[in-house]
N, C-alpha and C positions, 0 to 999 in steps of 0.2 A: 381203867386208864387206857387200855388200848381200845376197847372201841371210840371211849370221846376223840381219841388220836385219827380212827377213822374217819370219825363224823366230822371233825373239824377238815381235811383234809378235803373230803368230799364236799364241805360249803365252801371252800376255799378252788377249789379248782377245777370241778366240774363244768364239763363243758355246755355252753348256753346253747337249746335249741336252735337250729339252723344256722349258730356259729361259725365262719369259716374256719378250717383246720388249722392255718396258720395264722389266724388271729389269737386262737384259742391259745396254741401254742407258746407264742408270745406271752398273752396275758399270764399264762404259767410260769415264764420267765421272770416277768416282772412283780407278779407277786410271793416267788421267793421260791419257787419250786428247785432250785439251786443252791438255794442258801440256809434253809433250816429245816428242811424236809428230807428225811432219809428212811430209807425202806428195806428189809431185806427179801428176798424171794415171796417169803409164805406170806407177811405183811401184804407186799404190792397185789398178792392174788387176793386178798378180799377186801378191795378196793370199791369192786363192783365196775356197773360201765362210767366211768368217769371220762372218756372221749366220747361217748354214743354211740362209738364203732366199734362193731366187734370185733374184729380185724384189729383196730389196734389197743384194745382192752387187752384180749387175749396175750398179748406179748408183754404188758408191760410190767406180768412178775417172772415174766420166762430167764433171766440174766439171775445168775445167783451171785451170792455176797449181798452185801448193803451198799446201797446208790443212793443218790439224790434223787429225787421224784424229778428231778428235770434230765438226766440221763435217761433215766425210763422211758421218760416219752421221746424223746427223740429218738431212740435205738429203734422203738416199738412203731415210730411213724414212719423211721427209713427202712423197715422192714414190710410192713404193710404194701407201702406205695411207693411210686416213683415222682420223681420232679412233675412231670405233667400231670400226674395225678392229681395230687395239690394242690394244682392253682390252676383258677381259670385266666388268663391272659385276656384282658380286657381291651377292649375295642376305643374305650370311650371313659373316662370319669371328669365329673363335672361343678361335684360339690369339695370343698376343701377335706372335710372326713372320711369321701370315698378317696380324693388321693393321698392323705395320709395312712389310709389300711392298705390302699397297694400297694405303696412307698415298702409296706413294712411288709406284704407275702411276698413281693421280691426280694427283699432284703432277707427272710427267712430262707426262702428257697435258695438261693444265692450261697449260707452259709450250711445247710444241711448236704447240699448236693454236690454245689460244682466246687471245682478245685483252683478256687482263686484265694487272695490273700484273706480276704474274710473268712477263711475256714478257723482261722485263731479264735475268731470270736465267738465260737459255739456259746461257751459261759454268757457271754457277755454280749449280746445281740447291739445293744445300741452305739456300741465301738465301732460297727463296721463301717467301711466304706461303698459310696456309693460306685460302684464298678461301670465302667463302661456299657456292660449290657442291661444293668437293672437301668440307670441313665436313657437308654434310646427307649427302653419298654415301657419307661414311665411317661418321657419328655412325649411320644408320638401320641400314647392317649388321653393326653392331656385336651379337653375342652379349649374352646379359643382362648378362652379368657386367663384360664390359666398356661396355656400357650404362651400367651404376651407374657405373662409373670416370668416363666421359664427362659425365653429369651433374655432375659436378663441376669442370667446366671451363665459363668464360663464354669465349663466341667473341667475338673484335672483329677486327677488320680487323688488325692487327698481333700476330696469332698466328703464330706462325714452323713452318712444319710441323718443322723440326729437332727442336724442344723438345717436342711434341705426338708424335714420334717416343718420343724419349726418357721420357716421360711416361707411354706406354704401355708401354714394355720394363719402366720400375719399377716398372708400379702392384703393390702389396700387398692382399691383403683386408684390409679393415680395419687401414688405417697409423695410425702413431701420430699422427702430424701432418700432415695434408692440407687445404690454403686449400679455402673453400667458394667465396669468388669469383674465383677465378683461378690458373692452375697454372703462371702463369709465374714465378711466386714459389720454386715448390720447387725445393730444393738437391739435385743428384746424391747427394751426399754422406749426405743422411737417408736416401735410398733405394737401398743397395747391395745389391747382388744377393746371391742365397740358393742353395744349394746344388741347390734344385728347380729354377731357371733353366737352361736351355740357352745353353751358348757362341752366342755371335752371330755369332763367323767360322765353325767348322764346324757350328753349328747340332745339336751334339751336348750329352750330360747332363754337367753339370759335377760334378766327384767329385773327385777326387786331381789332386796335379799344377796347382793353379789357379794364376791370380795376381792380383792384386785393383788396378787401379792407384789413384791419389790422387783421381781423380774418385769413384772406388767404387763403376764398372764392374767385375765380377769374367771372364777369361776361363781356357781351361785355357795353362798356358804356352808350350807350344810353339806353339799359335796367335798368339797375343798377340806372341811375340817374333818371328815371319813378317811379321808384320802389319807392326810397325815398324821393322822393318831391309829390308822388301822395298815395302812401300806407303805407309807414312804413319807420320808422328811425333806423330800425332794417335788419341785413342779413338776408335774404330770407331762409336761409340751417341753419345757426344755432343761431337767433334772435338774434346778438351780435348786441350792438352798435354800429354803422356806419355815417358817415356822410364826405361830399365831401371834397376832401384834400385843397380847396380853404377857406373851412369854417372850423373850430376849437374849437368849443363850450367847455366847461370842462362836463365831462362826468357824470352822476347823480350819487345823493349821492350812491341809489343802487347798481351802481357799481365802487363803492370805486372814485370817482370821479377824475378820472386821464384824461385828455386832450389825445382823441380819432379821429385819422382821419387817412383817406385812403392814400394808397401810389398814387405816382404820375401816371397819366394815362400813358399807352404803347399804342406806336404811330407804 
């Protein structure tokens, strides 16, 4: 029992070759490393290298009691390293998935480090807000293109980096209907992905085989169905409720409980 508890642990959360630190981190968050994974001391030590650093291997059974695997690594990454260590501060990004992973190592570094209002959201990364200085880090190496896009967004303190995520995965040249003062306005739904998009779980060309859920995220199928029967019953780009068009549950009281399901696959 406790090795399979290992082994599972370690497919589940190992960090991918060449990985940046705070992607990795992230995806640890988001696949549960908070929520159903818990370790004590001697556990966390024969984990093995599950970051690929030794530096922060070493630490992540050093805390005694039982923790969540997602405390671990954070104690064990803000020990290890400092802010700048973490992140390289980019000059330039130009493709939509390179500024959605900076979006998010600033928005990490933002919530482990500095002492703004996002520090509440340790748990809970996708709550934070975009702060004034992840905002001018991102907005200045932003590519022209996405330049133009960003100009059309007013920043205020209650800009959600989630939606500003999402914002950038749908921008279009020239859409049909885009707010001049504010893009927390826009509906997923006006902005559904296009066959030129890349899937967002395998970050591959979407073509045959897709499937487009009710938010009007588009991804290929066989990713999309992994996703929700192995990680989350939520879209990957902007956590809406999701679930396959074969199945039709009523949707939680939370979100006003209307009967929520995917359009039919494209063959």
């Amino acid at each position: 029992k406790f090795q399979e508890k290992l082994q599972e642990i370690q497919r589940r959360f190992t960090r991918l070759p060449d990985q940046p630190l705070l992607l990795w981190l992230y995806e640890c968050w988001f696949a549960g490393a908070n929520v159903d994974v818990f370790l004590n001391s001697y556990e966390a030590r024969q984990l093995g290298s599950l970051s690929r650093d030794e530096n922060i291997d070493r630490e992540i059974g050093r805390r005694t009691g039982t923790l969540s695997l997602w405390r671990r690594l954070v104690s064990s990454v803000r020990f290890a390293y400092t802010a700048d260590e973490v992140i390289t501060y980019r000059d330039r990004w130009d493709t939509k998935l390179e500024g959605v992973q900076y979006l998010t190592e600033l928005t990490m570094v933002d919530i482990l480090y500095e002492n703004t209002r996002n520090i509440v959201f340790l748990d809970d990364p996708d709550e934070a807000y975009c702060t004034w200085r992840i905002w001018q880090a991102f907005k200045k190496s932003a590519s022209p293109f996405y330049a133009k896009a960003l100009s059309s967004v007013t920043w205020n303190g209650d800009l959600k980096v989630l939606k500003l995520k999402a914002y950038i995965w749908d921008y279009r040249p020239k859409p049909s209907s885009l707010p001049q003062d504010s893009y927390v306005e826009i509906q997923p739904k006006e902005r559904a992905a296009s066959s030129a998009d890349p899937c967002s779980i395998c970050h591959e060309e979407l073509s045959r085989n897709t499937c487009e859920l009710e938010c009007g995220h588009e991804f290929h199928r066989e990713c999309i169905r992994t996703w929700l029967q192995e990680h989350s019953s939520t879209c990957p780009i902007c956590r809406d409720f999701a679930v396959f068009p074969t199945d039709t549950p009523e949707r939680p009281a939370w979100n006003n409980s209307k009967c929520y399901k995917a359009k039919a696959w494209r063959r």
